[in-house]
Kinemage of the C-alpha trace (Angstrom):
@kinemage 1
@onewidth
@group {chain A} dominant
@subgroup {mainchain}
@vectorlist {calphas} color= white
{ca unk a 1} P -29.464 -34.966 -3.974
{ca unk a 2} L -28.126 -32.992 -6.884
{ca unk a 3} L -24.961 -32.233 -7.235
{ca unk a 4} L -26.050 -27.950 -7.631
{ca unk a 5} L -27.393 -28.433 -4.411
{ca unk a 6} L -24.856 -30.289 -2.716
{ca unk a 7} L -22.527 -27.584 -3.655
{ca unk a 8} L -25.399 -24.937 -1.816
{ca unk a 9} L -25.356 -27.385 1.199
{ca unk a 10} L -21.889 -27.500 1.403
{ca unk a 11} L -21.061 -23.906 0.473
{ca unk a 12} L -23.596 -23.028 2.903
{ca unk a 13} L -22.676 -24.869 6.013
{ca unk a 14} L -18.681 -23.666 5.307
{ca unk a 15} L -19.755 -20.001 5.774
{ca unk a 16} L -21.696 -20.371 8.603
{ca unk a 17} L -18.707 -22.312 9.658
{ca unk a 18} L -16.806 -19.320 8.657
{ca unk a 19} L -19.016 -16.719 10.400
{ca unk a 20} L -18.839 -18.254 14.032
{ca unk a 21} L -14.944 -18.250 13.520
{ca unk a 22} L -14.621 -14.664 12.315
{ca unk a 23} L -16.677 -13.940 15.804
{ca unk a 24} L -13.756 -15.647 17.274
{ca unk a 25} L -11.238 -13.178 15.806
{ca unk a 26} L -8.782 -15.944 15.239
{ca unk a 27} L -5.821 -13.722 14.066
{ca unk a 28} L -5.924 -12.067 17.582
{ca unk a 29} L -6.809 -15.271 19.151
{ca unk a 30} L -3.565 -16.668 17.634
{ca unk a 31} L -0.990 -14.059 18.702
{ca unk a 32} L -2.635 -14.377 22.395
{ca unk a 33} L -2.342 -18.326 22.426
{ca unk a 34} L 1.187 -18.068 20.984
{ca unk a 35} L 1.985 -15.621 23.916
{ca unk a 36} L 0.220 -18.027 26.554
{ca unk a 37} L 2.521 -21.066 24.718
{ca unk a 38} L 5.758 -19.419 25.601
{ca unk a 39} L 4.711 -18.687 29.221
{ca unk a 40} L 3.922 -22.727 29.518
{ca unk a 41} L 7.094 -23.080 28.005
{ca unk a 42} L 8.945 -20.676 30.224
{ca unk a 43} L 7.414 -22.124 33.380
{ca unk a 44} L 8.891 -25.968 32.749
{ca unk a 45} L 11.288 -26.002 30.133
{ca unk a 46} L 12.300 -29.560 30.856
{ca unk a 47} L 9.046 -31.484 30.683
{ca unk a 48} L 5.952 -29.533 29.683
{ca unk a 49} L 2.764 -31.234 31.360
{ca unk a 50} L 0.652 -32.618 28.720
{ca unk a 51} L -2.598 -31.631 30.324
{ca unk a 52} L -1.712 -27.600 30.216
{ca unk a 53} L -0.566 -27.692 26.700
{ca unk a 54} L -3.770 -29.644 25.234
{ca unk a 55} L -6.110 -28.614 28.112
{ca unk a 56} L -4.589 -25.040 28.892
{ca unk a 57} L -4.749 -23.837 25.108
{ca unk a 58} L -8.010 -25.241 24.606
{ca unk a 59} L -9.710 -23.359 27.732
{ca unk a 60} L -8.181 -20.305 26.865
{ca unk a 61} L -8.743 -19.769 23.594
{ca unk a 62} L -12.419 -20.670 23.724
{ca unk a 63} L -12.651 -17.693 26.174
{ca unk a 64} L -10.651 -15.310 24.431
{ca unk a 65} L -12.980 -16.780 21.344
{ca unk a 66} L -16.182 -15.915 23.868
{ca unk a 67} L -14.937 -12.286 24.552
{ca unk a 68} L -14.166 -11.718 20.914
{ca unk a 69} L -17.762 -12.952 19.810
{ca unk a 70} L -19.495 -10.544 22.623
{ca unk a 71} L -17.617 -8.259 21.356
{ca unk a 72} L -18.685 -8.511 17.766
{ca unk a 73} L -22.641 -8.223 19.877
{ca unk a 74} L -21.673 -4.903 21.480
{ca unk a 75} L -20.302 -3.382 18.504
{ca unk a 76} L -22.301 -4.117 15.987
{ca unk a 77} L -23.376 -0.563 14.880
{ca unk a 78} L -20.277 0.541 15.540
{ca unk a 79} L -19.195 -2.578 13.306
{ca unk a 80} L -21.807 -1.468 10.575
{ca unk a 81} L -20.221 2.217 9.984
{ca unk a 82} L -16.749 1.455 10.091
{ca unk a 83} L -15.045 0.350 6.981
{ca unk a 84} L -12.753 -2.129 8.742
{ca unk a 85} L -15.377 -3.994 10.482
{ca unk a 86} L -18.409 -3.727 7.930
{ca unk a 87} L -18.428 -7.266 6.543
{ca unk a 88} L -18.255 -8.751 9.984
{ca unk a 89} L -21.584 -11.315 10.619
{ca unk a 90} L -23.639 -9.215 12.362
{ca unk a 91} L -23.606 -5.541 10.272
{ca unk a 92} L -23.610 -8.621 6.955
{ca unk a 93} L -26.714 -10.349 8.532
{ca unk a 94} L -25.287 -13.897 8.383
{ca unk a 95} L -25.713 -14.120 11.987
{ca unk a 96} L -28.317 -12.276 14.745
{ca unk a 97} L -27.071 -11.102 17.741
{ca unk a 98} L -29.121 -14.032 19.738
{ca unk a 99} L -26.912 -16.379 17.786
{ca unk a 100} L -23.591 -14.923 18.485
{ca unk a 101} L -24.716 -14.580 22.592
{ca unk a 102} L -25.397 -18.014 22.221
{ca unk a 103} L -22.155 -18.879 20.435
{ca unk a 104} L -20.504 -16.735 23.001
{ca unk a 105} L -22.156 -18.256 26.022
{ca unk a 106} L -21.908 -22.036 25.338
{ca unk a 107} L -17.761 -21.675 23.903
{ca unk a 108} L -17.245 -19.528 27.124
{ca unk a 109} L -18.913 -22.104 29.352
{ca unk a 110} L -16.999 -24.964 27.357
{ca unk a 111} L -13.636 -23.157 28.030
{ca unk a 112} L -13.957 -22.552 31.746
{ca unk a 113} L -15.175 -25.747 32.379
{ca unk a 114} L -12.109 -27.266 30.946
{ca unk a 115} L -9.754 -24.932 32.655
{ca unk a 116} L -11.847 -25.987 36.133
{ca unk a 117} L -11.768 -29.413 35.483
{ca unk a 118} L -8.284 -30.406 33.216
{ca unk a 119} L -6.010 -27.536 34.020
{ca unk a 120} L -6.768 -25.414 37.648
{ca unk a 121} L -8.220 -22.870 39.682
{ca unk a 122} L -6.185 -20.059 39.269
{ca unk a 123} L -5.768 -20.255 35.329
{ca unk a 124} L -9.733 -20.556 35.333
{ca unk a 125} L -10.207 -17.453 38.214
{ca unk a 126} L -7.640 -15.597 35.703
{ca unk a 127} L -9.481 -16.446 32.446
{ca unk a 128} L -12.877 -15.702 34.276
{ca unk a 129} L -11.818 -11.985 35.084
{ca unk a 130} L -9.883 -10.913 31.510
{ca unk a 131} L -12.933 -12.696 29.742
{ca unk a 132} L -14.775 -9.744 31.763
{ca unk a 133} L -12.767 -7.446 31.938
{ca unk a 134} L -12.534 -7.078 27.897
{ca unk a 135} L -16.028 -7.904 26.921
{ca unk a 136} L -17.476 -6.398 29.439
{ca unk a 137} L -15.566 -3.766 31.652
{ca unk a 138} L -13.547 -2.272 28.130
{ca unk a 139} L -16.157 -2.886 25.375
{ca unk a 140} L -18.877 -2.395 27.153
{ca unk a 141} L -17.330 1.180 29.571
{ca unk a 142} L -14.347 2.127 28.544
{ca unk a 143} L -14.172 2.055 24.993
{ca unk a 144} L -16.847 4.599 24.753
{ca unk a 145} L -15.853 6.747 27.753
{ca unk a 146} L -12.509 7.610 27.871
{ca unk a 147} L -9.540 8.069 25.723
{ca unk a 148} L -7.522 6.376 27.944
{ca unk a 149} L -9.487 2.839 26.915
{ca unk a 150} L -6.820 1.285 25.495
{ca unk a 151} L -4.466 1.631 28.504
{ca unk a 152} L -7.017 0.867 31.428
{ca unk a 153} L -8.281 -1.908 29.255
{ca unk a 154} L -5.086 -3.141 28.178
{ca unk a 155} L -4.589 -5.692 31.223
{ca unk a 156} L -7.752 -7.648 30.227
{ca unk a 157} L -5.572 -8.612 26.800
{ca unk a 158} L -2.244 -8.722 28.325
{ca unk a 159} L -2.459 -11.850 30.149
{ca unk a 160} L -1.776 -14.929 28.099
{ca unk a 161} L 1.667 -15.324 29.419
{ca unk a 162} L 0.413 -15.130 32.855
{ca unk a 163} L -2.471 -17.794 31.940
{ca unk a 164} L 0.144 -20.159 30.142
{ca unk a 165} L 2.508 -19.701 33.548
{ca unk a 166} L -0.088 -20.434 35.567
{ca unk a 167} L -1.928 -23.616 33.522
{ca unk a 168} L 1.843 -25.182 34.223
{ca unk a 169} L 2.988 -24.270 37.425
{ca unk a 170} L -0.472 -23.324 39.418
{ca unk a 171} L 1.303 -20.150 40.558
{ca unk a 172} L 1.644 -16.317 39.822
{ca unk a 173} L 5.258 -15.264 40.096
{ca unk a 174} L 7.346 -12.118 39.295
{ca unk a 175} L 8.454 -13.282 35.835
{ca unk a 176} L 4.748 -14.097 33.842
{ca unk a 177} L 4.035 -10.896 35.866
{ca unk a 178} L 7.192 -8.712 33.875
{ca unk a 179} L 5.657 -10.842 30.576
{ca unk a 180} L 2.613 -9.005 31.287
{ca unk a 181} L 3.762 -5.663 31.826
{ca unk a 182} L 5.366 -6.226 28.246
{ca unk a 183} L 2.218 -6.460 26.426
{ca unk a 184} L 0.385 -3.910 28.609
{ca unk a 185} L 2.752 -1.309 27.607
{ca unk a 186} L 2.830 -3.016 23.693
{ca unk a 187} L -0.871 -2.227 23.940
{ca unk a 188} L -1.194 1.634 23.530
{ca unk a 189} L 1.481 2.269 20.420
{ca unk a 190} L 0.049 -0.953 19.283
{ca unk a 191} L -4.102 0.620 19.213
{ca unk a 192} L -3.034 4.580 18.822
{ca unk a 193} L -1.305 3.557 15.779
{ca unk a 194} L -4.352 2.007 14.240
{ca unk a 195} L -6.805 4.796 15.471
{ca unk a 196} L -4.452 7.043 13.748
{ca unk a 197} L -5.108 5.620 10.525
{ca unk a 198} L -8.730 5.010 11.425
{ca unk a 199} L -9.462 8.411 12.978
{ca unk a 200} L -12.154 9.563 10.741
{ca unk a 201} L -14.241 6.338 11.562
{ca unk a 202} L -13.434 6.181 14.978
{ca unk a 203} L -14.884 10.267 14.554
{ca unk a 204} L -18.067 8.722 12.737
{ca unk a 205} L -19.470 6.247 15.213
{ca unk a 206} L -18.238 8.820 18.441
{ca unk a 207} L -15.797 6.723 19.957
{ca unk a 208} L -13.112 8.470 22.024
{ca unk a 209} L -10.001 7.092 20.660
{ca unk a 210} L -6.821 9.650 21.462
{ca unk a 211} L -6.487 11.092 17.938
{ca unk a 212} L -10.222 12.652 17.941
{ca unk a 213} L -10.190 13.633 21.413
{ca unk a 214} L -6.799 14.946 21.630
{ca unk a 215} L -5.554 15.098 18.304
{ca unk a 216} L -2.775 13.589 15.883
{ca unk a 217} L -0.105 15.158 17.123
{ca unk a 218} L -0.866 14.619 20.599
{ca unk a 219} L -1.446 10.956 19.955
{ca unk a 220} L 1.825 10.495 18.015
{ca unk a 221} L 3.899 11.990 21.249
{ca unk a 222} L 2.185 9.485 23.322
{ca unk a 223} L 2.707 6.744 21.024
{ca unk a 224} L 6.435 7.855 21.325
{ca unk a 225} L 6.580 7.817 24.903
{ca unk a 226} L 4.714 4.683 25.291
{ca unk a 227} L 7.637 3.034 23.369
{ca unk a 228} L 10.351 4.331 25.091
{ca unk a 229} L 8.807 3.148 28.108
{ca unk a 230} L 8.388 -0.400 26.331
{ca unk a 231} L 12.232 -0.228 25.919
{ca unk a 232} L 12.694 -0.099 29.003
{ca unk a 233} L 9.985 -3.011 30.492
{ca unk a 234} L 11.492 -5.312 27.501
{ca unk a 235} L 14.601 -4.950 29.269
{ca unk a 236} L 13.330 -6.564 32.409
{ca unk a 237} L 13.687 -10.210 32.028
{ca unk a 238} L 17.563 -9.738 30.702
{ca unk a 239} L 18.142 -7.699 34.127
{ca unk a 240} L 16.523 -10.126 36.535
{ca unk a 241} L 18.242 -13.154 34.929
{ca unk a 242} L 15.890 -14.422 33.879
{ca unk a 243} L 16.956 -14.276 29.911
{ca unk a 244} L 20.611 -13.469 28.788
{ca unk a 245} L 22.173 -12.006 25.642
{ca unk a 246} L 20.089 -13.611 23.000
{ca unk a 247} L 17.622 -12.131 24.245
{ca unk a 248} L 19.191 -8.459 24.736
{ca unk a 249} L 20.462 -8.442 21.514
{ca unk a 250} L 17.291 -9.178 19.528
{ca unk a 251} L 14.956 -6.841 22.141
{ca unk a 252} L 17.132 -4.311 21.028
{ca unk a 253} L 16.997 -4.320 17.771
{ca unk a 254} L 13.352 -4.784 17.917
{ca unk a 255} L 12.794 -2.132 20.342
{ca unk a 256} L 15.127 0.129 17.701
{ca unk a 257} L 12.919 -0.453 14.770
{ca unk a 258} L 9.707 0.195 16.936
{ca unk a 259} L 11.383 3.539 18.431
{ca unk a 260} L 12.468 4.335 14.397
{ca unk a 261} L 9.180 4.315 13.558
{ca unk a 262} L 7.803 6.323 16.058
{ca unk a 263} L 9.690 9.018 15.514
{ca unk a 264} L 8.962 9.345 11.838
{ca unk a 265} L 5.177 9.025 12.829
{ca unk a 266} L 6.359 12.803 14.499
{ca unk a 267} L 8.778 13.910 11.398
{ca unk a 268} L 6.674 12.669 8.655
{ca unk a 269} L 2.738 12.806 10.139
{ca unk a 270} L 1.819 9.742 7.846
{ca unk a 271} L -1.416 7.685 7.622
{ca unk a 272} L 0.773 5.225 5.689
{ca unk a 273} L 3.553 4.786 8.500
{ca unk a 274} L 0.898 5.113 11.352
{ca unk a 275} L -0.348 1.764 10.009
{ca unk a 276} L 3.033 0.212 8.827
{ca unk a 277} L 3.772 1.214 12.119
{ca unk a 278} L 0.780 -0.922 13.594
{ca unk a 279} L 1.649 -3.618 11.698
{ca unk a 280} L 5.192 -3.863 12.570
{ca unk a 281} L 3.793 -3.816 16.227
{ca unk a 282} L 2.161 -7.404 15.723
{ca unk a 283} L 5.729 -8.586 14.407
{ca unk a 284} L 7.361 -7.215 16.884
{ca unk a 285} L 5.453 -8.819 19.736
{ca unk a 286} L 5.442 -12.220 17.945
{ca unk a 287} L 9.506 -11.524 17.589
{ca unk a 288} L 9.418 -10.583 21.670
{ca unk a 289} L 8.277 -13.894 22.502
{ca unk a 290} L 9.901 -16.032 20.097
{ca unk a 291} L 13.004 -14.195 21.018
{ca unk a 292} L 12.113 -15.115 24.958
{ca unk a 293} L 11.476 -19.139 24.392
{ca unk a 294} L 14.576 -19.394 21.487
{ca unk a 295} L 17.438 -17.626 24.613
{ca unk a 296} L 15.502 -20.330 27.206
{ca unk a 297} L 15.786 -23.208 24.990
{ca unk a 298} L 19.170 -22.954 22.886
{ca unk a 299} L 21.294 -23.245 25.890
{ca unk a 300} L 19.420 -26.314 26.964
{ca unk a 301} L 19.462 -28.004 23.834
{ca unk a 302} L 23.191 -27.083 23.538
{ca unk a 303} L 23.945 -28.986 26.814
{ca unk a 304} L 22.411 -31.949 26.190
{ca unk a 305} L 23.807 -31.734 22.550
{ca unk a 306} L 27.484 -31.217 24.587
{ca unk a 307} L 26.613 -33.971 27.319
């Protein structure tokens, strides 16, 4: 073969390479994996089984990888209008829709399988219904029927820590359940602050995101609220004992910053800050967590240091 077209081949087989894991929106994929890796951690911080943390990640993030590439099927004229979204597979025409299903359905089949069969039940049962409950239920109701979408929607993506809890221990207990809550009420500052910046598209393709149903005002207020309530939940695991002052201290700076900013988004009414601001939001939840497992593990690794 000549070397020209063993360059095509090659170039060609990495982009469609490429294309199946943009479907699998990896950056979100990462932050929820990362989030299910501290609730393994937090469930047996002395001896991790090895068959949660190979078998557990795996199954869930080939269904949060099946969700995300339905998603990218439901969307795609939504995807095609929006600036954001316009160079995904579909709107570019490296993919069909027929091959993303099929993508979708054979990864989604290959992750529950190995949850069923390597991990358990429950983290599989779990999986099953926030794999539905965002591709389906939110993407394919909610996100065009209600402003509210992000916050009825928001359990579907809020569950990692529960999954990662429950790939370890086989049970659903009060703290995954408070881990949960966290990124549930993370969720709507998290989204308003994007659709903020995004309203005009949102506008374009009619769907009802809080800014052009209710305006920008409106949405900053509630994107205000929503993170004084997140104070509060992130306070949770410090007051149950279940974290200590590691923990408090760096929640509340982090919870500071996040409350900072959403007052300016009232003062100053910038597109700039409303995505700073929904940036920040992504660092903040991956400081939440590390925060979480770094107050769990420093003690223990200072005993056995001291022993």
């Amino acid at each position: 073969m000549p070397a020209s077209k063993a360059i095509a081949f090659s170039d060609s087989w990495f982009g469609r390479i490429n294309d199946y894991l943009t479907l699998c929106k990896p950056k979100v994929v990462l932050l929820m994996i990362f989030t299910a890796w501290v609730g393994m951690f937090l469930a047996s911080p002395d001896a991790l089984p090895l068959n949660a943390l190979v078998f557990g990640t795996l199954g869930i993030a080939l269904a949060a990888g099946s969700a995300a590439a339905l998603n990218h099927v439901v969307d795609r004229q939504i995807d095609a209008h929006m600036y954001r979204t316009r160079n995904r597979p579909i709107p570019c025409g490296t993919l069909t829709p027929a091959q993303c299903l099929m993508f979708s359905g054979v990864i989604g089949v290959l992750g529950m399988g190995i949850l069923v069969v390597y991990v358990n039940m429950l983290t599989a049962v779990l999986t099953f219904f926030s794999l539905i409950g965002y591709a389906v239920i939110y993407t394919l109701y909610l996100k065009r029927a209600t402003p509210q979408n992000i916050v009825i929607g928001g359990v579907a993506g809020a569950t990692p820590p529960l999954l990662g809890w429950t790939a370890v221990t086989g049970q659903v207990e009060a703290y995954p359940l408070i881990l949960l809550l966290i990124i549930f009420t993370w969720t709507p500052p998290h989204f308003w602050a994007l659709a903020l910046y995004r309203k005009d598209e949102y506008a374009k393709v009619d769907i009802p995101m809080l800014p052009v149903t209710h305006g920008d005002d409106f949405t900053r207020l509630q994107i205000l609220l929503y993170t004084l309530l997140l104070t509060v939940v992130t306070l949770l695991p410090f007051l149950i004992g279940e974290n200590g002052y590691l923990y408090l201290a760096g929640i509340v700076i982090l919870d500071a910053v996040f409350l900072y900013k959403a007052v300016q988004l009232i003062r100053t009414r910038s597109r700039t800050l409303a995505i700073n601001t929904f940036v920040y939001s992504i660092t903040y939840l991956f400081g939440l967590f590390a925060l979480l497992l770094l107050d769990r593990y420093i003690p223990l690794l200072f005993d056995r240091l001291m022993s």
